[in-house]
C-alpha positions in Angstrom: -48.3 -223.1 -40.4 -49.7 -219.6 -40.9 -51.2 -221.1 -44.7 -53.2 -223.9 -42.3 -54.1 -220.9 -39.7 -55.2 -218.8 -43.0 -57.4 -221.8 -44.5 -59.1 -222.9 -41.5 -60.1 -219.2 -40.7 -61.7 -218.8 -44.3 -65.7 -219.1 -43.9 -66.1 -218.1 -47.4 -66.8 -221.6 -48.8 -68.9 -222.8 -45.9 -70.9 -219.9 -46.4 -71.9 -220.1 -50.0 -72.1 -223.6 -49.3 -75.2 -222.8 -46.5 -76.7 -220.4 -49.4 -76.8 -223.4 -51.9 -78.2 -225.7 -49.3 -81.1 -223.1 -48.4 -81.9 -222.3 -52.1 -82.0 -226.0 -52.7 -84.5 -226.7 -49.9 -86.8 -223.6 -50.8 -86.7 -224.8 -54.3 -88.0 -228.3 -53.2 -90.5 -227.2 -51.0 -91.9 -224.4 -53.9 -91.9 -227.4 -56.4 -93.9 -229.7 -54.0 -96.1 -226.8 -53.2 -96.5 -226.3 -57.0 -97.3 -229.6 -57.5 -100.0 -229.8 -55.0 -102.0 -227.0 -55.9 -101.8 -227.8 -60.1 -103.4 -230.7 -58.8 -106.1 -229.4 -57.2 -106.6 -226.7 -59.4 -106.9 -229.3 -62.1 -109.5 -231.5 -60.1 -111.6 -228.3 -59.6 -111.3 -227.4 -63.7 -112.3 -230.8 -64.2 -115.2 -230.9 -61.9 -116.2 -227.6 -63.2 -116.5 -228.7 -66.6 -118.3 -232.2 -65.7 -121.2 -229.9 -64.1 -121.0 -227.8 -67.3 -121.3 -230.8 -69.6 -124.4 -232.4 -67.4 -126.1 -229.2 -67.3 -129.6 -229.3 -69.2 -129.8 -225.9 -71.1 -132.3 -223.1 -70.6 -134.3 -222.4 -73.5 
């Protein structure tokens, strides 16, 4: 009986368990953050270099 009193006490594993959840989430929302803003850094780079290209040079 004391082993099951012992066992069910023991946080240990639900705690690491929390840690890997919330790692897991921040990962997710830093990748879809990422994501995002490579996108819209790669529209403005593009845009950017379309205005370049039409330019008429100075001479």
């Amino acid at each position: 009986m004391k082993l099951f009193r012992d066992l069910l006490a023991n946080n240990e594993g639900a705690t690491a368990i929390e840690y890997g959840l919330i790692a897991a989430l921040v990962a997710v929302a830093a990748i879809g953050a990422m994501t995002s803003l490579g996108t819209s850094l790669g529209n403005t780079f593009n845009n950017v270099s379309g205005e370049m290209d039409s330019a008429s040079p100075t001479a």
